[in-house]
N, C-alpha and C positions, 0 to 999 in steps of 0.2 A: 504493500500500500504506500510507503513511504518516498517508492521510487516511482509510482503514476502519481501521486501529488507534486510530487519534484514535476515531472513531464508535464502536467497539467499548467502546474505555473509557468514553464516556460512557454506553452502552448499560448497561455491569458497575456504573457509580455508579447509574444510577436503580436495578436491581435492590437493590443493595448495603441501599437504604433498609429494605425489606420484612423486612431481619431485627430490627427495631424493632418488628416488629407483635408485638401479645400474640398466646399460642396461645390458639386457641377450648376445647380439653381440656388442661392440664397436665399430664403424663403422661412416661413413659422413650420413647413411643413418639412424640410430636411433637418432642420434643427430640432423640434420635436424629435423626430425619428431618430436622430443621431445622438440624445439626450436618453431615449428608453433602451438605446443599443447598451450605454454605459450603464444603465441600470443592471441589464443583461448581464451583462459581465462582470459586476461588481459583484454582485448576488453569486456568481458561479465561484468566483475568488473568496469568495468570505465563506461558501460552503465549505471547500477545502480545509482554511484554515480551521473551523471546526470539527471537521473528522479531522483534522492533525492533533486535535486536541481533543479527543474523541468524546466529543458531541452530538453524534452522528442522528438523533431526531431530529434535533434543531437544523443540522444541517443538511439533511436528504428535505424538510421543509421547502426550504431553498431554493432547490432544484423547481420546484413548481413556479416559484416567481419569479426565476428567470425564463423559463419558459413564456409566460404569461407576457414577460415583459419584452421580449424578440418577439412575437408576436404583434404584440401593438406597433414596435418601431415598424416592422414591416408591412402593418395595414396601413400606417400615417402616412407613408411614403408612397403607398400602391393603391389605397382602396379609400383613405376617408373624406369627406365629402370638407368642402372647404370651411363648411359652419362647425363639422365635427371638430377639425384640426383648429378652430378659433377658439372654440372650448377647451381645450387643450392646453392651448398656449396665455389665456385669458387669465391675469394676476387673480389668486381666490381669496376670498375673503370669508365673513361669516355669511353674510347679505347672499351670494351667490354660489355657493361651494355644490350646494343640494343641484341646483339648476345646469352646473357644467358636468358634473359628478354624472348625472343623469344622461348627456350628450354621448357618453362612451361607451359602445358595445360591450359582451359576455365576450370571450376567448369563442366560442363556437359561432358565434354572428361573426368575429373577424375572418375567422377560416373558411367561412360561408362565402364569404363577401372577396378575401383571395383566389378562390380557383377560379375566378374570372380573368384574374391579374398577374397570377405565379408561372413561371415554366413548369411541366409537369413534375418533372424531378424536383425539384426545392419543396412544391405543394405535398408529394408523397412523404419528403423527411417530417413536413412539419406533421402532418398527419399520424404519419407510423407514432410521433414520440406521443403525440395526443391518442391515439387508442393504445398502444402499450402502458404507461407510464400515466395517468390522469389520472384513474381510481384509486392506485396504491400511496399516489402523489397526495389526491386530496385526503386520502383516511389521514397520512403523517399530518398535515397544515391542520383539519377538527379534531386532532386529539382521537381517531379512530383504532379500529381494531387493530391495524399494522402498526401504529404507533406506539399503543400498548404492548402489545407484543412483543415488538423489533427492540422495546426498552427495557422489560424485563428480561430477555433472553439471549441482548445483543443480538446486531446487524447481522446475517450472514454473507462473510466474509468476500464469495465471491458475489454473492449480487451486489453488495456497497460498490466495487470495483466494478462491475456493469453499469450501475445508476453513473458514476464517476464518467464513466467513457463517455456514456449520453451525456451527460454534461457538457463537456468536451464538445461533441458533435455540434450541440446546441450553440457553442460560441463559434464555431466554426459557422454555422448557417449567420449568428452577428458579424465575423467578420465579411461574409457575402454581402450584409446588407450594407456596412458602411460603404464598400466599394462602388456597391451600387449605387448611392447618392454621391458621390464624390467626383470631380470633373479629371481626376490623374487617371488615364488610363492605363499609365504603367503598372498597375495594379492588379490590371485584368489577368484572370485566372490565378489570382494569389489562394483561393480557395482550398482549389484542387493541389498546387505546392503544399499546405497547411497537411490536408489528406495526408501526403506522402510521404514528408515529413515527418510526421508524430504520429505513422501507425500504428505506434505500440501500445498509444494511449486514447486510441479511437475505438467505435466499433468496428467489427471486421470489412462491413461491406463498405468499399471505395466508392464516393463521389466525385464527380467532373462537375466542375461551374464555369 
């Protein structure tokens, strides 16, 4: 474990670079998106950091909100409608929180609303993690039976190291989306490099972007 969280972090530092690219449109809506990418990633970082220090409820938690949260970067950028993305971006206060709070889709309305917008590949990753990974995701974040469970009798050993890879995976689809907003296109297909790079701390099956 010690040495895929080593791989992991250096996985999150080459990502980490890509929020130095210029956006290709300057706009509420690349910014936005490139603000929920770092959400992404921060969340996948600070998982780790807690199964290093094994925490590992709090920390497979986690793993859901960053998912959640590469999602949205990715709908902002591809699917939401310009009143959504002004909700978004719109300073909150007490007066209007409920009112913008409300403007924002479920995780399943945003993946609705992508495979109008994704290449079929990227749509199938985000999916496969949403029907694998969602129920077991949500029992740990309610306090559910696998959170229970997986607390008194500790994680098992290989699936922590599978949720971990998905993780992984999961920043890797962040680092697609920064790219994709960013106007350097020397960047193109850093993706698929990422893949081949840190197989060790991926899942097995390779991607092309």
């Amino acid at each position: 474990m010690e040495a895929l969280l080593n791989r992991s972090f250096q996985l999150e530092t080459e990502i980490a670079r890509l929020f130095d690219l210029p956006q290709a449109e300057p706009s509420h809506r690349t910014w936005a998106s490139k603000v929920m990418c770092s959400i992404a990633l921060e969340h996948a970082a600070s998982a780790k950091i807690l199964i290093g220090n094994g925490h590992k409820t709090s920390a497979i938690s986690l793993f859901r909100l960053q998912y959640e949260a590469l999602v949205r970067s990715i709908w902002v950028a591809h699917a939401a409608s310009e009143a959504q993305v002004a909700a978004l971006c719109e300073l909150i206060n007490e007066s209007n929180f409920n009112r913008l709070n409300n403007k924002q889709l479920s995780v399943d309305a945003m993946l609705k609303e992508l495979k109008n917008h994704l290449p079929g590949h990227v749509m199938d990753r985000l999916m496969e993690f949403k029907e694998t990974s969602w129920k077991p995701l949500c029992s740990m974040v309610h306090g559910g039976v696998m959170a229970l469970q997986t607390h008194a009798a500790d994680f098992p050993p290989d699936l922590l190291k599978d949720i971990v890879k998905l993780s992984n995976a999961v920043s890797c689809l962040v680092a697609n989306s920064l790219t994709n907003i960013s106007s350097d296109r020397s960047f193109a297909g850093f993706t698929t490099r990422l893949y081949k790079t840190y197989r060790d701390c991926l899942p097995d099956k390779e991607v092309e972007y």
